[in-house]
C-alpha positions as CSV (number, residue, x, y, z in Angstrom):
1,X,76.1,111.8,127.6
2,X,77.1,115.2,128.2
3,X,79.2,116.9,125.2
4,X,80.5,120.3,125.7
5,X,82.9,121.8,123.0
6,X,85.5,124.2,124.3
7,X,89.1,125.8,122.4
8,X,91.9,123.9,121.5
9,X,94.4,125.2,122.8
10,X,98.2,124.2,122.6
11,X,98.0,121.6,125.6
12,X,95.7,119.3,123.3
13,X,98.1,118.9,120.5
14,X,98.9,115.4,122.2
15,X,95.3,114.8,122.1
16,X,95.1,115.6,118.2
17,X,98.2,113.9,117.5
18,X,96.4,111.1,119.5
19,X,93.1,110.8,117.2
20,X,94.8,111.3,114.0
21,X,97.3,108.2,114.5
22,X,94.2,106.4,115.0
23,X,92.7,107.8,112.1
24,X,95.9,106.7,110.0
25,X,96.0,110.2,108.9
26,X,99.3,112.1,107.4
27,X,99.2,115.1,110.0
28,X,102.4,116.0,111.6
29,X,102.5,118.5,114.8
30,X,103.3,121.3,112.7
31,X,99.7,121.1,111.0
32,X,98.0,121.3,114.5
33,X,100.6,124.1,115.4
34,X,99.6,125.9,111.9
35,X,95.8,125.4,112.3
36,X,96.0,127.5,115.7
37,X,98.2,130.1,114.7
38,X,96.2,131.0,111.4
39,X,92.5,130.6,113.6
40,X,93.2,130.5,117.3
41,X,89.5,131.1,118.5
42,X,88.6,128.4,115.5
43,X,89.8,124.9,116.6
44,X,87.7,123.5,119.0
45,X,88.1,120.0,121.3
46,X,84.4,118.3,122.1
47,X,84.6,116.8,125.7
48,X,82.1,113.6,126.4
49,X,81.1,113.7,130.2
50,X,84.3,115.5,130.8
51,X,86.8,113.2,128.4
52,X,88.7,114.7,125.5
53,X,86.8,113.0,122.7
54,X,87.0,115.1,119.4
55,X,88.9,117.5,117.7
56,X,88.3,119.9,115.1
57,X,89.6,122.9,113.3
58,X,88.5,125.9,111.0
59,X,90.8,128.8,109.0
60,X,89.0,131.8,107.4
61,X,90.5,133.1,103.8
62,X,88.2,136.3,103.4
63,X,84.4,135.1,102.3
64,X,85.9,131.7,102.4
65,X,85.6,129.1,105.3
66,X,87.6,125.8,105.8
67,X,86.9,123.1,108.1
68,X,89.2,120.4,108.9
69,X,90.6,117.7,111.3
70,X,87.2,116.2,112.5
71,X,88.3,113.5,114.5
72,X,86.2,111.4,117.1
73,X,88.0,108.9,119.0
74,X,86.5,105.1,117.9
75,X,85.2,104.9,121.4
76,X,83.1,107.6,121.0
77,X,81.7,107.3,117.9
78,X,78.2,107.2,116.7
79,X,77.0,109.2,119.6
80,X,76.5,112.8,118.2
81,X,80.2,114.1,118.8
82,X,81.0,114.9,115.2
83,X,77.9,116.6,114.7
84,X,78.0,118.7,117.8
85,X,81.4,120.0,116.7
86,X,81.0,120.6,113.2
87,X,77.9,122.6,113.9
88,X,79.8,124.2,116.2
89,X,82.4,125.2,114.2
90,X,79.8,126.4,111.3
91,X,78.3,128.3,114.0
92,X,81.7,130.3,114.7
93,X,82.0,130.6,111.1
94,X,78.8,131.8,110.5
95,X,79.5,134.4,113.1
96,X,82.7,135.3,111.4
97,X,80.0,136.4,108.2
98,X,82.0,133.8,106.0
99,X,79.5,133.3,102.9
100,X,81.3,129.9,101.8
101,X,82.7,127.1,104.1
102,X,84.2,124.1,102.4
103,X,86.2,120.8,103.1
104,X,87.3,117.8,101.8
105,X,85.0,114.8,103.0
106,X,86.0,111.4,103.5
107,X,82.8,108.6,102.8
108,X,82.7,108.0,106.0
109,X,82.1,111.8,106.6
110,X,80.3,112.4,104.1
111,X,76.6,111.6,105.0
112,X,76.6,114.1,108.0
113,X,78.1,117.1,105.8
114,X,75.2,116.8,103.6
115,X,72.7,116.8,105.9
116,X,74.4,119.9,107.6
117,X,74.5,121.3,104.3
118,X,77.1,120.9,102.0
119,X,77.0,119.9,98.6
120,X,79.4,117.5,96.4
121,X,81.6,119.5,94.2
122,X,83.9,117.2,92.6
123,X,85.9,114.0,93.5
124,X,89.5,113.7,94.4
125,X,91.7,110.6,94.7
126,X,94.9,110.6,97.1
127,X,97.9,108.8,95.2
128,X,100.3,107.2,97.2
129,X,103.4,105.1,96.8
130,X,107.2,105.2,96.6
131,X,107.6,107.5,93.1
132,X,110.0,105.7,90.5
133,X,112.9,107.9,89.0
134,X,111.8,108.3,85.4
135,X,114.2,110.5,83.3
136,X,116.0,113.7,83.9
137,X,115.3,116.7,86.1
138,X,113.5,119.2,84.7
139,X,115.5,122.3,83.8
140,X,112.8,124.7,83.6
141,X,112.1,124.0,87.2
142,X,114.1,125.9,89.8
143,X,113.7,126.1,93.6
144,X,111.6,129.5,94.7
145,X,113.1,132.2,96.4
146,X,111.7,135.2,99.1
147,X,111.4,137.4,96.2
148,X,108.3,135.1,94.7
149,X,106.0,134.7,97.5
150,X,104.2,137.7,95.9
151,X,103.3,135.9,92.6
152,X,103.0,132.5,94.8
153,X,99.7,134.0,96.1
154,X,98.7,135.5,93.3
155,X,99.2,132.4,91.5
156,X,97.2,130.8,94.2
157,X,94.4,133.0,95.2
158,X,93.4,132.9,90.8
159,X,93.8,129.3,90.9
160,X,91.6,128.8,93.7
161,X,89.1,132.0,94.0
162,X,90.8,132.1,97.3
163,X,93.1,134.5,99.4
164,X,95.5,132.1,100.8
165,X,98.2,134.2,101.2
166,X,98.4,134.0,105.2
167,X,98.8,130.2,104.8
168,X,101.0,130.3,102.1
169,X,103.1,133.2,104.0
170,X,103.2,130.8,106.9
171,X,104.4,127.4,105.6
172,X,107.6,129.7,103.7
173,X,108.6,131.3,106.4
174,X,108.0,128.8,109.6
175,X,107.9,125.2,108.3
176,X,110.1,122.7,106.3
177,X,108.4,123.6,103.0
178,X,109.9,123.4,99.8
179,X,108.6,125.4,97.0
180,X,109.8,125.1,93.2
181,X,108.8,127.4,90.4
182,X,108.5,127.8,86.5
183,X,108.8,131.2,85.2
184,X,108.4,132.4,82.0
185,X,109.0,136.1,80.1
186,X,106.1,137.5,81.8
187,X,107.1,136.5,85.6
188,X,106.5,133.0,87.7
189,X,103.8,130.6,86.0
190,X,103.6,127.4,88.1
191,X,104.5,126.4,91.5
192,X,104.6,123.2,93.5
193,X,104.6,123.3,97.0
194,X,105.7,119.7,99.4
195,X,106.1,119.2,103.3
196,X,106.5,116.4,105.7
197,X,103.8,114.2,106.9
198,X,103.8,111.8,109.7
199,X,103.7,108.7,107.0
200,X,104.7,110.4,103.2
201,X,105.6,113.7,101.9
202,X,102.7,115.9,100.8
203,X,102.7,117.0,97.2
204,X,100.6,120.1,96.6
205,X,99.7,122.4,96.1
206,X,100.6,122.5,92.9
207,X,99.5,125.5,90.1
208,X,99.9,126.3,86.6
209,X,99.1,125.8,83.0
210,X,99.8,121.9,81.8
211,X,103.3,122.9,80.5
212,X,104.2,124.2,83.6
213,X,102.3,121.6,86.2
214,X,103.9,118.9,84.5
215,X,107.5,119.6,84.8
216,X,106.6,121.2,88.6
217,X,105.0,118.0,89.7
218,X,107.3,115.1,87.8
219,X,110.1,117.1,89.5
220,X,108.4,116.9,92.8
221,X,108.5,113.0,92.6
222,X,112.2,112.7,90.7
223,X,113.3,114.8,94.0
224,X,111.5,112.0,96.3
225,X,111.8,109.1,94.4
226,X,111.8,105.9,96.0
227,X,110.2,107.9,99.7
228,X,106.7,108.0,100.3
229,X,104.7,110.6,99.0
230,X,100.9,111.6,98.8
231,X,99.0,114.1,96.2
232,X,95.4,114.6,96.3
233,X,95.0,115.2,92.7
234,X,90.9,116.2,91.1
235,X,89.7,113.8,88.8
236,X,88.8,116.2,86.4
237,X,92.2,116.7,86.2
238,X,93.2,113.8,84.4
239,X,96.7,114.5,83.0
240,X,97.6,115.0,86.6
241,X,96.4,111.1,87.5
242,X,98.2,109.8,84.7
243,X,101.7,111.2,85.5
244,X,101.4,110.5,89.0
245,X,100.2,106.4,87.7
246,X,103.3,106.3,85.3
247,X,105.8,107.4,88.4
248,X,104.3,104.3,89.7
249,X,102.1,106.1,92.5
250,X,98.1,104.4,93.3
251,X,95.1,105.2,94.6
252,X,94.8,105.1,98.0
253,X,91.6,106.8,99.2
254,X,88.8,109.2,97.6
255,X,87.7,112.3,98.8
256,X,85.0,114.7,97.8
257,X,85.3,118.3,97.7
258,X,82.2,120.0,99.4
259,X,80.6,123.4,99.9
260,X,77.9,124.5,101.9
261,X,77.2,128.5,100.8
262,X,78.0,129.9,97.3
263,X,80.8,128.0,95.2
264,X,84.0,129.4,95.1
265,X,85.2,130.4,91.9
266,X,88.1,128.1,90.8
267,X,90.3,127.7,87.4
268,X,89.9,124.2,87.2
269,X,92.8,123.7,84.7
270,X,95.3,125.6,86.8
271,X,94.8,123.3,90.1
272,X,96.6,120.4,89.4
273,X,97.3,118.5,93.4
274,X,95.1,120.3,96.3
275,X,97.1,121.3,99.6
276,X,95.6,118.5,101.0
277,X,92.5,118.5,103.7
278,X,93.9,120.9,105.9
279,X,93.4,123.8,103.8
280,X,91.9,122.5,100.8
């Protein structure tokens, strides 16, 4: 078999849209639309003797690499596909001099990032379910405006070691994404950010101390009670797990954040749900 990996380009969002229903994923259009507009020359489709077979994408935050949407159609698997394009991709990264590439790895996924490279960092689990209204809305809570973006990314980019702000820039200004903040005396303190998916709403990111992360992200599910939602929480953040278990959410899959390079240099207690897989 002959596998030649070429640029996605806006005619194959059919084919991603394609794979990812077969995959049961959560990705919408607008994710595919959002990966090429942040990395055009960094989303790549792997043909197999001249058939669309694979997908995948990359974004670059500064020193920091993200790799994403590795899909192989079923009938091509096992045959090298996923390989060729993730080492294609690292090769484009590594040509972009990004020190730190990371993704979120599914067990199925997981073997071939290691041998490519990339370590386990820590474990997340996706919850999932139809939230149940507990209580009151949370006062402290209010929707964001233009005039936060600013403290958004800075909020952001210390939460996560990482300079986000062209992804977080994006979603506010072209896509259906709401954003609700907690502010205190000294300016904003917390944020939770949710958007449409193909099968729930994604919850996250969402960023703060407890007190502020807990209102932010029982507010998130009082506003979508009794819809689907999912939030890829980190274990380690365990107060996070709990609240989304007693607004009657489950576990649905695990994931494992991974690295290949330096580690990034996160506050562990202000990251509270992950973006999701796209972005980390």
């Amino acid at each position: 078999m002959q596998i030649i990996i070429r640029p996605l380009l806006p005619a194959d969002l059919e084919l991603g849209m394609r794979l990812k229903a077969e995959a049961g994923w959560n990705q919408v259009e607008a994710d595919w639309r959002r990966a090429l507009e942040l990395e055009p020359e960094g989303c790549f489709v792997a043909l197999a003797d001249g058939q669309p077979a694979g997908t995948t994408t990359t974004c670059t935050f500064g020193p920091v690499g993200w790799v994403a949407m590795v899909l192989v159609e079923a009938r091509f698997r096992g045959q090298g596909i996923g390989r060729a394009l993730l080492e294609h991709a690292l090769a484009y990264l590594d040509h972009r001099g990004i020190a730190s590439v990371r993704l979120d790895a599914t067990p199925l996924g997981r073997p071939l990032y290691e041998k490519l490279g990339f370590v386990a960092e820590y474990e997340l689990s996706r919850f999932a379910g139809q939230p149940r209204a507990a209580g009151g809305s949370w006062p402290q809570v209010e929707p964001a405006t233009a005039d936060d973006i600013e403290q958004i990314v800075a909020l952001d980019r210390r939460s996560t070691g990482t300079d986000r702000a062209r992804l977080l820039q994006y979603m506010l200004a072209n896509e259906r994404s709401a954003a609700m903040v907690v502010r205190s005396s000294a300016g904003l303190v917390g944020c939770v950010l949710d958007r449409p998916g193909a099968l729930a709403q994604q919850i996250g990111p969402c960023l703060g101390p407890e007190s502020a992360a807990t209102a932010l992200l029982a507010e998130a599910l009082r506003r979508h009670a009794s819809r689907p939602v999912y939030i890829d929480i980190p274990l380690r953040q365990q107060p996070a797990c709990e609240l989304a278990q007693a607004h009657g959410l489950s576990v649905q899959r695990s994931l494992v954040r991974m690295t290949r390079g330096p580690l990034v240099a996160e506050q562990p207690d202000l990251l509270w749900s992950s973006f999701g897989p796209e972005k980390g």
